[in-house]
C-alpha positions in Angstrom: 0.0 0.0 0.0 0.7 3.1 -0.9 1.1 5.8 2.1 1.3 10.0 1.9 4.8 11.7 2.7 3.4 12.5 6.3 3.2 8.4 7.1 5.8 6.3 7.3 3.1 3.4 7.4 -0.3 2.7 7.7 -1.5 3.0 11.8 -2.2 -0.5 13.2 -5.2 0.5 15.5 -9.0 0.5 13.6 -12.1 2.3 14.9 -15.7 2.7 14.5 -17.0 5.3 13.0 -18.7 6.2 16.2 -14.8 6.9 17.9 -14.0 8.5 14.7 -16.8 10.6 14.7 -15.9 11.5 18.4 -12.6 12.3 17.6 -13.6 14.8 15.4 -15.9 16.2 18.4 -13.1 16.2 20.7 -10.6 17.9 18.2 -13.3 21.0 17.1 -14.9 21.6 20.8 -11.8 20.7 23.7 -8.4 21.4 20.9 -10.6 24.5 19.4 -9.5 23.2 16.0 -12.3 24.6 13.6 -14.2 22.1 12.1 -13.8 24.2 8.6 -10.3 23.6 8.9 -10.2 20.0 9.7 -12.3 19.8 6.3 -9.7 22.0 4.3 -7.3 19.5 5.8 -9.2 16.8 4.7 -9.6 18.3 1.0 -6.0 19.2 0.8 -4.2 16.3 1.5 -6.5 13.9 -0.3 -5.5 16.6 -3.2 -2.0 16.0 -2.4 -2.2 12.3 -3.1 -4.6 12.5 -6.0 -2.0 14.5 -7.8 1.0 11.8 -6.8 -1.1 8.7 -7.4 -2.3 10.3 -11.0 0.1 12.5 -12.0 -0.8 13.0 -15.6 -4.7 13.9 -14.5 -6.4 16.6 -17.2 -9.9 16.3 -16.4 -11.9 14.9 -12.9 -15.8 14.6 -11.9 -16.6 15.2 -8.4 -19.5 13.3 -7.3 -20.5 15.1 -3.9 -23.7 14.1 -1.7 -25.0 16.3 0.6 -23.0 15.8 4.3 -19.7 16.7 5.2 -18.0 13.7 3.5 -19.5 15.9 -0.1 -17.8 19.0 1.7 -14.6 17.4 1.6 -15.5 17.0 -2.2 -15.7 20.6 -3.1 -12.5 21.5 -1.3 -10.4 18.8 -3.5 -12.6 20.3 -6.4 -11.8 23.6 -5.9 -7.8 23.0 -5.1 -8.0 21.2 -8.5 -9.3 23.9 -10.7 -7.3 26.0 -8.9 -4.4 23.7 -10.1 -5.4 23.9 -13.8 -6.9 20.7 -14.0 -10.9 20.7 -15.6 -13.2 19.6 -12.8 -17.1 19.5 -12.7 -18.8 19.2 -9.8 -22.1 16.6 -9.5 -23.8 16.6 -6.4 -26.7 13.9 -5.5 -29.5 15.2 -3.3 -30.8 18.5 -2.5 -28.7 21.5 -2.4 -30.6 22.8 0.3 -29.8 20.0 2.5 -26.3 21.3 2.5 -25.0 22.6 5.8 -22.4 24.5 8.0 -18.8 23.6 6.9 -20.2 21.6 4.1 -22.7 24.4 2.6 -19.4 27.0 3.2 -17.1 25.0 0.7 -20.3 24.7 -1.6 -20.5 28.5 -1.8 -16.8 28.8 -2.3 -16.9 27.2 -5.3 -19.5 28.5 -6.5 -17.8 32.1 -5.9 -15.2 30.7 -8.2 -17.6 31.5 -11.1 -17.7 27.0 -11.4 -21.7 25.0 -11.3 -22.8 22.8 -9.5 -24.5 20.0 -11.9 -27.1 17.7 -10.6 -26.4 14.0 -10.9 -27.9 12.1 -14.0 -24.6 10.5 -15.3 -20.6 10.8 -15.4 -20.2 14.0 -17.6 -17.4 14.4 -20.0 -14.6 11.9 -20.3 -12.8 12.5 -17.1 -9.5 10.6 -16.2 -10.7 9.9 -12.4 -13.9 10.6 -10.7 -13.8 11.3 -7.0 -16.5 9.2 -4.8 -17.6 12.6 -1.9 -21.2 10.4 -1.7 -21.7 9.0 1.1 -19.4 9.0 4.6 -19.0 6.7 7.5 -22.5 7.7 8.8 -24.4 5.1 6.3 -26.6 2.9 8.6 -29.3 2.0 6.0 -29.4 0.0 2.5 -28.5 2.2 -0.3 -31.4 2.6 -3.0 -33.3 4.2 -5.7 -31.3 7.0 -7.4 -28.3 6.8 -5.1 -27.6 3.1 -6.0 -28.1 3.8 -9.9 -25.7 6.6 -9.3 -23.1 4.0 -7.1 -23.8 1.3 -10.2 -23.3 4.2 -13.1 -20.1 5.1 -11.4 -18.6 1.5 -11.2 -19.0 0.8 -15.0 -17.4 4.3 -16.2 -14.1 3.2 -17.3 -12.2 5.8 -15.5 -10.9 5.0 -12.1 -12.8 6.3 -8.9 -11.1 7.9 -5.8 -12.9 7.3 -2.7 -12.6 9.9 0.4 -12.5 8.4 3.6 -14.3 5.6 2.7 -16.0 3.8 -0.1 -19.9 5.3 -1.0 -22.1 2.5 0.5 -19.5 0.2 2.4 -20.6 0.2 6.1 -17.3 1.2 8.1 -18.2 -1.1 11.0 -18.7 -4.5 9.2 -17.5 -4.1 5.9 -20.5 -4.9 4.4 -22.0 -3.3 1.2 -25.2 -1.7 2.1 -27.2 -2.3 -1.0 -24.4 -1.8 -3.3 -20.8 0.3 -3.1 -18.4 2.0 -5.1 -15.8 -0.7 -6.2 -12.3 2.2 -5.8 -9.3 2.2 -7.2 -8.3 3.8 -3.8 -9.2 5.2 -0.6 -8.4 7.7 1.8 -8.7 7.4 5.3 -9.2 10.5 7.8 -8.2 10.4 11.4 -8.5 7.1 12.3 -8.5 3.7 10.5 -12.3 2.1 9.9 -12.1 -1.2 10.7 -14.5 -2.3 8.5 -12.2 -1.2 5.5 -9.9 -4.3 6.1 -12.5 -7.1 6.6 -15.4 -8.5 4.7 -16.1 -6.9 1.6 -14.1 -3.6 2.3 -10.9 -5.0 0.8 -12.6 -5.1 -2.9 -14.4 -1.8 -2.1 -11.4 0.6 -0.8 -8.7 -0.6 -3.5 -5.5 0.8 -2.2 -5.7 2.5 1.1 -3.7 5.6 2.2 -4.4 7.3 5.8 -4.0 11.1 7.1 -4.3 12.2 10.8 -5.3 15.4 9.8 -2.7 16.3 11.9 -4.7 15.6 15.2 -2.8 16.0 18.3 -2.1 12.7 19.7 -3.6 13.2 22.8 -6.9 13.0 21.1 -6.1 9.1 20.6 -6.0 8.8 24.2 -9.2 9.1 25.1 -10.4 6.0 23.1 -9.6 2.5 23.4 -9.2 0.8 20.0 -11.8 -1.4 18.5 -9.7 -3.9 16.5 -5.9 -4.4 16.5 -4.3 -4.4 12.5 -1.7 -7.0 12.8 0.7 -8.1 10.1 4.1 -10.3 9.9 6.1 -7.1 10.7 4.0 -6.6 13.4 4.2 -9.9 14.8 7.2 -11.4 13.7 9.4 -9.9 16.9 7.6 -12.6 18.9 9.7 -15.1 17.6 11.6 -17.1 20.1 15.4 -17.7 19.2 17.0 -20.9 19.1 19.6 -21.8 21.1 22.7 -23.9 19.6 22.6 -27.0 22.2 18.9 -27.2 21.4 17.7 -30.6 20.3 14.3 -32.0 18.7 12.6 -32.4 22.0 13.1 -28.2 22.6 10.4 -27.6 20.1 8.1 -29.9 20.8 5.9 -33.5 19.2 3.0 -32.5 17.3 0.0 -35.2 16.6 -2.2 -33.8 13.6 -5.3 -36.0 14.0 -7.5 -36.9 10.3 -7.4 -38.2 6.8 -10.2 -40.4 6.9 -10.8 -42.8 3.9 -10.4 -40.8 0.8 -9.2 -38.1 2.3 -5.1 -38.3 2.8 -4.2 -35.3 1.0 -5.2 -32.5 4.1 -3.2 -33.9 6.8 -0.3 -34.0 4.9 -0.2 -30.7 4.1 -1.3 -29.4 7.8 1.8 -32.2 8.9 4.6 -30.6 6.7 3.4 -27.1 7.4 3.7 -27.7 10.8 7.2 -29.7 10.3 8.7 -26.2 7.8 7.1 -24.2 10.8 9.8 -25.6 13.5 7.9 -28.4 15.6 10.5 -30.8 16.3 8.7 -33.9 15.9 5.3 -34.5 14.0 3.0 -37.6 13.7 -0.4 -38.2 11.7 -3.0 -40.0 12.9 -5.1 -41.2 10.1 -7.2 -43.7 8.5 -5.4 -47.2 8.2 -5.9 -47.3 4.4 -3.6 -43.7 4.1 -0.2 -45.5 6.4 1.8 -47.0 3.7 1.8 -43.7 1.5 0.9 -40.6 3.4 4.7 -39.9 4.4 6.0 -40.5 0.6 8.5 -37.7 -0.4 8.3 -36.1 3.4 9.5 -39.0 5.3 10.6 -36.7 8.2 7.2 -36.9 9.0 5.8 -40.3 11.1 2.1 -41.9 10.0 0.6 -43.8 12.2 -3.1 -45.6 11.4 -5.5 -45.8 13.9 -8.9 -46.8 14.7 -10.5 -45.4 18.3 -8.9 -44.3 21.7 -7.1 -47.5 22.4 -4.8 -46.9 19.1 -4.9 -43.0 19.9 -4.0 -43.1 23.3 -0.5 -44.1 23.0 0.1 -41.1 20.7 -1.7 -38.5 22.6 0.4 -39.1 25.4 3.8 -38.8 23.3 2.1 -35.5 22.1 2.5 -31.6 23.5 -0.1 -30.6 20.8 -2.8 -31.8 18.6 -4.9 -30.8 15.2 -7.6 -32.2 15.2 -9.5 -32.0 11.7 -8.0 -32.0 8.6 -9.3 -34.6 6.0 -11.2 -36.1 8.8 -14.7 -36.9 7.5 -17.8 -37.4 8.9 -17.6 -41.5 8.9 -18.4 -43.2 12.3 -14.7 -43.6 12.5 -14.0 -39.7 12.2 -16.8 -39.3 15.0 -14.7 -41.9 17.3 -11.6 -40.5 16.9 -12.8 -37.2 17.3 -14.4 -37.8 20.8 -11.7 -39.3 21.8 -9.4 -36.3 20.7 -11.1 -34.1 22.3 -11.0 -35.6 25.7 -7.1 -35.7 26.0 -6.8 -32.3 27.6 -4.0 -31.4 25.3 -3.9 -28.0 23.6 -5.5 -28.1 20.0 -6.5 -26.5 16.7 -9.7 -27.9 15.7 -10.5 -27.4 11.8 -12.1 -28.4 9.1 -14.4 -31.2 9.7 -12.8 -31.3 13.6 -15.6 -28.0 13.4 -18.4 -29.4 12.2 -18.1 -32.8 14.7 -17.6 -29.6 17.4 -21.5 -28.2 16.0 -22.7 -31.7 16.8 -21.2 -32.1 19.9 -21.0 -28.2 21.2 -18.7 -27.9 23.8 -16.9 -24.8 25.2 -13.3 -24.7 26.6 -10.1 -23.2 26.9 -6.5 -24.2 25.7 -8.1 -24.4 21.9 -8.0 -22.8 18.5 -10.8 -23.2 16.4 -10.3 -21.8 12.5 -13.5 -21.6 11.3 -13.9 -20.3 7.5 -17.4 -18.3 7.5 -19.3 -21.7 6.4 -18.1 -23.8 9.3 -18.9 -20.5 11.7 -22.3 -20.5 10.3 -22.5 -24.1 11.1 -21.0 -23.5 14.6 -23.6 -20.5 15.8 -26.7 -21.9 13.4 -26.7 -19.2 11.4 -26.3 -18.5 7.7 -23.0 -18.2 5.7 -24.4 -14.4 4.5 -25.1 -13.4 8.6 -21.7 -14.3 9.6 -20.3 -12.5 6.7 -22.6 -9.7 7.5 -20.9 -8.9 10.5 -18.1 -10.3 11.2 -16.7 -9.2 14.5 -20.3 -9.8 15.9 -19.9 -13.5 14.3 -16.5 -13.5 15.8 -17.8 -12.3 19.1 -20.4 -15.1 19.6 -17.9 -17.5 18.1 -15.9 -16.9 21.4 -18.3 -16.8 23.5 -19.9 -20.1 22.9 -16.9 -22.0 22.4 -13.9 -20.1 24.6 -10.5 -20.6 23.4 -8.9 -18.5 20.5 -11.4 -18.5 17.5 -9.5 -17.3 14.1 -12.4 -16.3 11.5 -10.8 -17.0 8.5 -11.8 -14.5 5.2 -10.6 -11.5 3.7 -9.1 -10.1 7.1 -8.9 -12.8 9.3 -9.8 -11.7 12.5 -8.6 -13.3 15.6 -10.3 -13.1 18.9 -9.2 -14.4 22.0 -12.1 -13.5 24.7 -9.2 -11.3 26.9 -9.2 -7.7 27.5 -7.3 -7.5 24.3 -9.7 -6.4 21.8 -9.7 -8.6 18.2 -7.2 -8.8 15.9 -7.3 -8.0 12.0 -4.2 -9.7 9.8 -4.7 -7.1 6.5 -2.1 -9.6 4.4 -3.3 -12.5 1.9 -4.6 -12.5 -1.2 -7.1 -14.1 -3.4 -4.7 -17.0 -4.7 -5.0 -18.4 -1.2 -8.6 -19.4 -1.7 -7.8 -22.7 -3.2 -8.0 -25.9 -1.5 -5.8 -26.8 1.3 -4.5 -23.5 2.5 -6.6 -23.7 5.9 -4.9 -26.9 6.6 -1.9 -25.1 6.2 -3.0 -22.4 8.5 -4.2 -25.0 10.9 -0.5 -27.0 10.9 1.6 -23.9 11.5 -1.1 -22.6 14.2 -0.2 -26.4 16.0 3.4 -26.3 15.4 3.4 -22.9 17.3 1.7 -24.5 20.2 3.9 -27.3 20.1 6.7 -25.3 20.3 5.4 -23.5 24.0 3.5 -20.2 22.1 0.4 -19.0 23.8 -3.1 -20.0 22.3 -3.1 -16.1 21.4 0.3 -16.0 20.4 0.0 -18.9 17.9 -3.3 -17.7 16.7 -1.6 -14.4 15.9 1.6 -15.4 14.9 0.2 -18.7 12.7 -2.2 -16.3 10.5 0.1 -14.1 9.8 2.9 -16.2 8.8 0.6 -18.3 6.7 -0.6 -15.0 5.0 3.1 -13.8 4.6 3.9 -16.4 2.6 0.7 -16.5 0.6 1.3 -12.6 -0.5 5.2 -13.9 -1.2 3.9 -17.2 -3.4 1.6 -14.9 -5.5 4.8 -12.6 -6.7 4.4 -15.5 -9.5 0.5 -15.2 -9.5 -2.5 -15.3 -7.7 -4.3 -17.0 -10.4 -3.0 -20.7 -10.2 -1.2 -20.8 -7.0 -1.6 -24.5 -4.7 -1.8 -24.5 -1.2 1.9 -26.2 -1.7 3.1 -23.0 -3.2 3.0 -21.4 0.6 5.5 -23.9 1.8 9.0 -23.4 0.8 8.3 -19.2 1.9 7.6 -20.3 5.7 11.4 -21.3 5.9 12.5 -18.1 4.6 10.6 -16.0 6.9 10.8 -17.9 9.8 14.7 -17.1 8.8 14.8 -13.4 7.9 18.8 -13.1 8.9 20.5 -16.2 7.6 18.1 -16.3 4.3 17.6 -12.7 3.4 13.7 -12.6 3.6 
């Protein structure tokens, strides 16, 4: 992502619109910062970065509505005329409705001699329209002429510039309301939205820039964030060194638990991405009819078969971790050997079909990480697919709640929630070439092998996801389109090695 000159980086804490909205407050009534000039700030730098993002711009359409997010409009509208560039002004709604700070920056461009067009369709041939619709304060479907305007503006060929956030995205959930502008980019004012990262705000925001406004810090202060952004940079400081007398039995036996008849391909990748993610020792447990060729070509790894608690038993005990799920089925054997998992009182990840033997047989407890993607959470609460994508930090919430543990909601910005006073966590890496099969048993092996290897639940959680999303971005430097599950495996080495292999 691409960041203005006054960010070194995007900020890792995410708000509501609510706190961002009472930020604002808090700047204009107890820092005596006019509220006009918060808006010119506003204007100004998304100029700024309109100009370096497009640099060869002639012509723009400004599509304003009729709140302060359309005030913002007229200020980059009038800095671009004022720049030489042709701009015309569209506004949806009634003038009239126009007010304070909003209704000033209205009249100063009118002043300028320029119109102010009502809305039918994108006028001219511009070379980027700028989205001033709709701010964060959308709480109800979009409709009727505002969605034909939203649809009209996402088939124009010419790219569309979003300020603070997308027309019609919801910046709590990340939900389209009705519909939403699809961006080429965003930018973010004061604080973060969390629903930009999550959901369907990824697609909607494009490439996301961020400016303070220049906001004292204190301001920050007074609000505790809603979600934390975490990424591998972020994270990756948690890693614990090795020492050079260490042996195997340092970093721990894994026992991945699954691969029921047919089904031999899932625990083998969760196994060897829990072996390239430093667990000393790992065994599969799986379906007699997978033993003689499960290990082929990875013979580091050990395969046991097994058929109910007394064959598991022997195994759990060797074990400081388990993953229970991958490839399991939902045979009478997979419902044996997934009771008698469960009872062992060993720290697990539960995936895959480990989750939907866990919605047959609900129960809630600690020590656990359950990596639900939003069908299996769906299953898990009783709800549908669309409801948990809906909202899904309440989905996360209630996830938690019902089952304890450490519940990783896996998606377009995983979110991680651990049920602590820590709020959730949001991993803003990935990328579409990871929805293929096998990447969540991936996720669920490295997750393990973190556990295994003394990490906290949270830590692993935290630590797993964005590892496994690190080397997803890295595999797709040769394409998204195409990549396997397999592809993520030789770039867990490397970053799990950043000195001695140059990552």
């Amino acid at each position: 992502m691409r960041v203005l000159p006054m960010t070194d980086e995007l900020p890792y804490a995410l708000y509501t619109a609510a706190q961002v909205r009472e930020f604002d407050r808090i700047a204009i009534e107890e820092f005596a910062i006019p509220g006009k000039e918060l808006m010119e700030r506003a204007g100004s730098r998304a100029f700024q970065w309109m100009q370096e993002r497009w640099s060869e711009l002639n012509e723009i359409v400004v599509v304003c509505g009729v709140g302060n997010n359309g005030g913002d409009g007229f200020v980059v509208a009038r800095m671009a005329k004022q720049a030489g560039l042709r701009v015309r002004v569209c506004m949806m709604g009634n003038p009239v409705k126009l007010k304070g700070d909003a209704r000033m920056n209205a009249d100063a461009w009118l002043e300028m001699g320029q119109e102010i067009e009502s809305y039918n369709s994108v006028p001219g041939k511009p070379d980027l329209i700028v989205d001033a619709l709709l701010g964060t304060g959308l709480e109800r479907e979009v409709t009727d002429a505002w969605a034909t305007a939203i649809d009209d503006l996402n088939r124009h060929q010419a790219p569309v510039y979003s300020l603070d956030i997308p027309s019609g995205l919801n910046s709590d959930t990340g939900r389209i309301m009705g519909t939403a502008i699809e961006a080429s980019a965003t930018i973010s004012f004061i604080g973060l939205k969390q629903g930009m990262f999550t959901g369907q705000g990824p697609d909607c925001c494009g490439e996301i820039v961020f400016d303070a406004l220049d906001l004292p810090a204190r301001i920050y202060s007074r609000q505790l964030l809603s979600t934390r952004r975490i990424d591998w940079r972020k994270v990756s400081h948690q890693l614990l060194p090795r020492q050079r007398t260490a042996h195997k039995g340092d970093f721990g036996h894994l026992l991945v638990i699954g691969g029921g008849p047919g089904y031999p391909g899932a625990i083998r990748l969760a196994a060897e991405a829990a072996a390239r993610t430093g667990a000393g020792l790992v065994t599969m447990a799986t379906h007699r009819d997978h033993v003689a060729t499960l290990n082929i070509g990875r013979p580091e790894l050990m395969c046991r078969g097994v058929d109910d608690m007394e064959d598991l038993a022997p195994l759990i005990q060797q074990a400081n971790a388990i993953v229970l799920g991958p490839g399991l089925g939902r045979s009478e054997w997979a419902e044996r050997i997934y009771l008698a998992a469960t009872g062992s009182g060993l720290p697990m990840v539960v995936d895959a079909d480990g989750l939907n033997w866990l919605a047959k047989h609900p129960m809630r407890r600690d020590s656990r990480i359950l990596t639900p993607h939003p069908g299996e959470a769906a299953r898990l609460l009783g709800i549908t697919t669309a409801e948990v994508q809906a909202d899904r930090f309440s989905a996360l919430d209630a996830l938690q709640r019902r089952y304890g543990g450490d519940v990783v909601l896996k998606g377009a910005g995983t979110l991680i929630g651990t049920g602590t006073d820590h709020p959730p966590a949001l991993c803003s890496e990935g990328n579409p070439g990871m929805a293929t099969g096998g990447t969540g048993d991936l996720l669920a092996g490295i997750a393990g092998a973190l556990i295994a290897q003394d990490y906290t639940e949270r830590e692993a959680a935290e630590l797993g996801v964005c590892l496994h999303a690190a080397a997803g971005d890295r595999a797709a430097r040769a394409g998204e389109v195409g990549m396997l599950a397999g592809d993520l495996l030789p770039e867990l080495r490397s970053l799990l090695n950043p000195e001695r292999l140059g990552a």
